[in-house]
C-alpha positions in Angstrom: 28.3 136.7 88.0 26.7 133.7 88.7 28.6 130.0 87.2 26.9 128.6 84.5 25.9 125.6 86.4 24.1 127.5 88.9 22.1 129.2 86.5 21.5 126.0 84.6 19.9 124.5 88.0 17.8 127.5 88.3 16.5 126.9 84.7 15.5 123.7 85.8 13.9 124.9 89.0 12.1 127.4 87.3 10.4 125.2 85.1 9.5 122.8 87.8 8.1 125.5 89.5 10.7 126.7 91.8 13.5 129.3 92.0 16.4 129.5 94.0 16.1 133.8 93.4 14.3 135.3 96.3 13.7 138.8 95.2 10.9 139.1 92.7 13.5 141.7 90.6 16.1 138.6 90.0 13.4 136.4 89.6 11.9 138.5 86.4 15.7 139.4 85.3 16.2 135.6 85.2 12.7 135.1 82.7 13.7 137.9 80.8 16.8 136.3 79.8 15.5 132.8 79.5 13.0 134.5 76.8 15.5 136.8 74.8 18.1 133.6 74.7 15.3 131.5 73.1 14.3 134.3 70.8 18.4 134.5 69.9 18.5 130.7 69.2 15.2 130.7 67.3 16.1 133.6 64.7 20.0 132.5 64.5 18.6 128.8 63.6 16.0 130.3 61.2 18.2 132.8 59.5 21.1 129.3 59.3 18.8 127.2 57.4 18.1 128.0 54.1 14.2 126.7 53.6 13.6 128.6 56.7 15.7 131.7 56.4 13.5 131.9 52.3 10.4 131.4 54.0 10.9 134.4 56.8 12.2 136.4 54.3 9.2 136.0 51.9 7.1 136.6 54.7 8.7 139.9 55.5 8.6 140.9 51.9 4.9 140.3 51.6 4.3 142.2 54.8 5.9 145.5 53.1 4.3 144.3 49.8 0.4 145.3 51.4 2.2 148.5 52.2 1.5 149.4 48.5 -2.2 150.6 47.7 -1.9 150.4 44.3 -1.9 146.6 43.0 0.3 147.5 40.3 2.7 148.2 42.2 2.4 146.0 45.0 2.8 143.5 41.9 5.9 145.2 40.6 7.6 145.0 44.3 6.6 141.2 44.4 7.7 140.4 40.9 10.8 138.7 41.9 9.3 136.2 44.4 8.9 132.8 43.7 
């Protein structure tokens, strides 16, 4: 496995442009990761912070909510929302 400080220089080379992996296979693997870590650290921050973790939560409630044809019910599952 490759040190933390290595990969953390890569980082920076790959956002300048430049990568110390040759092989187009480590290269991806190494973007892939960069993305999935981001996408960790975004929803773990959201889901921390209360205004935030309400807000995606609502969000995904109202999604499910236009599930419902009927407005009744769509009204009825929404009911509780503030």
């Amino acid at each position: 496995m490759t040190p933390l400080t290595t990969r953390l220089e890569c980082m920076e080379n790959l956002w300048n442009g430049y990568t110390f992996y040759k092989t187009p296979g480590a290269r991806a693997e190494f973007v892939v990761l960069v993305v999935l870590a981001s996408s960790a650290l975004a929803a773990a921050t959201t889901l921390a912070i209360p205004p935030l973790r309400r807000r995606l939560l609502r969000a995904i409630k109202k999604r499910r909510a236009s599930l419902y044809p009927d407005p009744e019910e769509r009204d009825g599952f929404l009911k509780d929302m503030a």
